[in-house]
C-alpha positions as CSV (number, residue, x, y, z in Angstrom):
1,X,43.1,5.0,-18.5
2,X,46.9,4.2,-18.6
3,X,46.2,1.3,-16.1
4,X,43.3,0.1,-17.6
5,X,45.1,-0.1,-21.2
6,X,47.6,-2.3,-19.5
7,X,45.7,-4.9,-17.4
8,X,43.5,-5.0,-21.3
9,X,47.1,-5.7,-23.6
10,X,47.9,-8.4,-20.5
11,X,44.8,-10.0,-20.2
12,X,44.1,-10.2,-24.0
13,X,48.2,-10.6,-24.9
14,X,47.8,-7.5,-27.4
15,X,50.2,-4.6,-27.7
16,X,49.3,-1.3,-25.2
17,X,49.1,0.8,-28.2
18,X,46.2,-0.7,-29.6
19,X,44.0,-0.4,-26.8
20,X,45.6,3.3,-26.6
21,X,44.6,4.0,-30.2
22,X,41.1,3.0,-29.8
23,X,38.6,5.6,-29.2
24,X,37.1,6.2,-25.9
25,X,33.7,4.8,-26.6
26,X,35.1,1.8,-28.0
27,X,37.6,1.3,-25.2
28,X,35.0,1.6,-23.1
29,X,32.9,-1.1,-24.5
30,X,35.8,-3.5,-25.0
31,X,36.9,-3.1,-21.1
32,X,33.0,-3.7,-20.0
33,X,32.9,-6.7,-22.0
34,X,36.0,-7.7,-20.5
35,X,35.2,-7.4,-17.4
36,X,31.4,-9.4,-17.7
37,X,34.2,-12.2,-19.4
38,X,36.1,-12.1,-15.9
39,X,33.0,-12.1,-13.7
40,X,31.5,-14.7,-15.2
41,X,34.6,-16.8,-15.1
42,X,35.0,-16.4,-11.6
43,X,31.2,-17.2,-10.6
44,X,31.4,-20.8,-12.3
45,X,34.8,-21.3,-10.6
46,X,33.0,-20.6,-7.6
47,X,30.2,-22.9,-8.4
48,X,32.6,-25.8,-8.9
């Protein structure tokens, strides 16, 4: 989780401890979002 908090405060240029004082749920949903973000980023970049 410690790893996952800080590739979440890089990518989004937010503070560790906020994504440490979130709950797990809402963690959760925040890194899936995250990582649909990502993917489809790197499927147009692909396309181009």
């Amino acid at each position: 989780m410690r790893r996952q908090c800080l590739l979440m405060a890089r990518n989004n240029r937010t503070p560790v401890d906020y994504w440490l004082s979130l709950s797990l749920r809402s963690l959760s949903e925040w890194i899936r979002d995250s990582n649909d973000l990502i993917q489809e980023e790197n499927e147009r970049m692909r396309r181009r």
